[in-house]
C-alpha positions as CSV (number, residue, x, y, z in Angstrom):
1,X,58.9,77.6,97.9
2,X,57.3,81.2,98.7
3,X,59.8,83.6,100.1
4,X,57.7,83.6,103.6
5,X,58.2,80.5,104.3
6,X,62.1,80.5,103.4
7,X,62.6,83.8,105.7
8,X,60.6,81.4,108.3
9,X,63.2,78.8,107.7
10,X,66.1,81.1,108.1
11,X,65.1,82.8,110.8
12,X,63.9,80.0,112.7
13,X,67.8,78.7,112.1
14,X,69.0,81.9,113.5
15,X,67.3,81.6,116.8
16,X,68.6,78.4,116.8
17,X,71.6,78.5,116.4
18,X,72.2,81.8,118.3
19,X,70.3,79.9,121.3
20,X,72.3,76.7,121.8
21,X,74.9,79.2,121.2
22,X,74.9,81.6,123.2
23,X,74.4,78.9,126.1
24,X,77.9,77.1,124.8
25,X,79.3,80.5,125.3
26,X,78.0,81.3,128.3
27,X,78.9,78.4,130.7
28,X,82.2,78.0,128.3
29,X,83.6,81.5,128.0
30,X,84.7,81.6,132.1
31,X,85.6,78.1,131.8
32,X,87.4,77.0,128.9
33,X,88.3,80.0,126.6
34,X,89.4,82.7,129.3
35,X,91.8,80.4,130.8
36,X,93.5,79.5,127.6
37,X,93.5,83.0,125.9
38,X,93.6,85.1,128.7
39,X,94.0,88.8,127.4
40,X,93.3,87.9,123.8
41,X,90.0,87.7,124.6
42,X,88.2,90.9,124.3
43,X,86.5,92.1,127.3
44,X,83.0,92.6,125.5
45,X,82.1,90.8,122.5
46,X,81.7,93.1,119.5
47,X,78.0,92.3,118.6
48,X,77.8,94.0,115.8
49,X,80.6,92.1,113.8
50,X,79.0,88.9,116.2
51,X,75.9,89.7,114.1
52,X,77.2,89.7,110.4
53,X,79.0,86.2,111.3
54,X,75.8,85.0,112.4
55,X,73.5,86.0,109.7
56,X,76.3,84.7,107.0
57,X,76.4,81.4,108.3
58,X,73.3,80.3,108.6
59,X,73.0,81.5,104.9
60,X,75.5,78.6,104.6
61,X,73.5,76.4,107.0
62,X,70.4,76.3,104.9
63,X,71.8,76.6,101.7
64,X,74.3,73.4,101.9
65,X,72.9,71.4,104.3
66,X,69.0,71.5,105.1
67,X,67.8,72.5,101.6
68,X,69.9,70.0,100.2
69,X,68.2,67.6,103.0
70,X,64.7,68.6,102.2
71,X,65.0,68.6,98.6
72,X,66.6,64.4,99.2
73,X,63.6,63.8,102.1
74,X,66.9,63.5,104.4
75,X,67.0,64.2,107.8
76,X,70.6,62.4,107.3
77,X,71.6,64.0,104.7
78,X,71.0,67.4,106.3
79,X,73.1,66.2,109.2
80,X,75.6,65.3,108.2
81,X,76.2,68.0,105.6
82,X,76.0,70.6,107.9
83,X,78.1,69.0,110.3
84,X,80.7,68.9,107.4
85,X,80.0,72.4,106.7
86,X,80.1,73.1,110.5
87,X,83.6,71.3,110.6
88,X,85.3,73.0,107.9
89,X,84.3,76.5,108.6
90,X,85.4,76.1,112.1
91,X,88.6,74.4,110.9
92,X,89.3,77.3,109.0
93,X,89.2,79.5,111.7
94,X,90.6,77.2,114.1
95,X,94.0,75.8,112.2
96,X,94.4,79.0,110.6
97,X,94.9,80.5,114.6
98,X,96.8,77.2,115.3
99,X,99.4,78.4,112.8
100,X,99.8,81.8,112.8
101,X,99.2,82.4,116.7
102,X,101.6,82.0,119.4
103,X,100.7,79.6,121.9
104,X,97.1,79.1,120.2
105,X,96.3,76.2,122.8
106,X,95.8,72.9,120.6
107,X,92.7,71.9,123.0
108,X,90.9,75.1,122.5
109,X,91.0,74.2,118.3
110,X,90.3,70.5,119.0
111,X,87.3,71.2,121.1
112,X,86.3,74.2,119.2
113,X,86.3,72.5,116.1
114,X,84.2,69.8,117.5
115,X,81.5,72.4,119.0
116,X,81.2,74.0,115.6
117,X,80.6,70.5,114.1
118,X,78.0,69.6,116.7
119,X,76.0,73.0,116.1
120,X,75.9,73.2,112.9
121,X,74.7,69.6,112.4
122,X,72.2,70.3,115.3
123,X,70.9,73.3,113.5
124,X,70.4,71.8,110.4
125,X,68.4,68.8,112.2
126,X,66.1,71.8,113.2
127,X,65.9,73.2,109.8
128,X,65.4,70.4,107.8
129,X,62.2,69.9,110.6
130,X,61.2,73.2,110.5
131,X,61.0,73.1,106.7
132,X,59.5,69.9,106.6
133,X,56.3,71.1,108.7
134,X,56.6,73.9,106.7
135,X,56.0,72.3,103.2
136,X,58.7,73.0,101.4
């Protein structure tokens, strides 16, 4: 595995994931999330710190779950490992707000929970296929 083609791999993740993303949020921020936190939401994202979550996680994303896939020959297995990954990291960000926030609306966690499951298992599909036409 050259280091090219890994930095391929990654940062055909991180379009990825920052696309189907940044659609969620789009058509879900007026919707769903400024309804239920109202003025905890900041008024601008800060995309800087937006940019060092992004970057770390898909480290996570093609370390533990399409690598692991490739490696087994396992579009499966790179599925459903990043939708595991996918579930706890946004679990952990989810119940921890669930119990240390006032009035952290139990929806919001259960549906955002469920996003960061779907994505992450959607981006590992696309990684585990990019790195399969890629060779590795």
């Amino acid at each position: 595995m050259t280091f090219g083609r890994l930095a391929f791999l990654y940062g055909a993740c991180v379009v990825a994931f920052l696309g189907i993303d940044a659609v969620w949020l789009t058509l879900m921020t007026p919707r769903f999330y400024q309804p239920r936190l109202g003025g905890l939401l900041a008024a601008q994202p800060k995309l800087g710190v937006a940019a060092v979550f992004y970057l770390l996680y898909v480290v996570g994303i093609v370390a533990l779950a399409v690598l692991p896939g490739i490696r087994g020959e396992s579009a499966a297995a790179s599925l459903w490992r990043g939708a595991l990954f996918g579930l706890l990291a946004y679990a952990t960000y989810d119940l921890t707000n669930l119990s240390t926030i006032r009035n952290w609306p139990l929806d919001l966690s259960v549906v955002d929970m469920a996003w960061g499951t779907a994505l992450t298992g959607a981006v590992s599909i696309v990684g585990y296929y990019t790195g399969r036409w890629l060779g590795l």
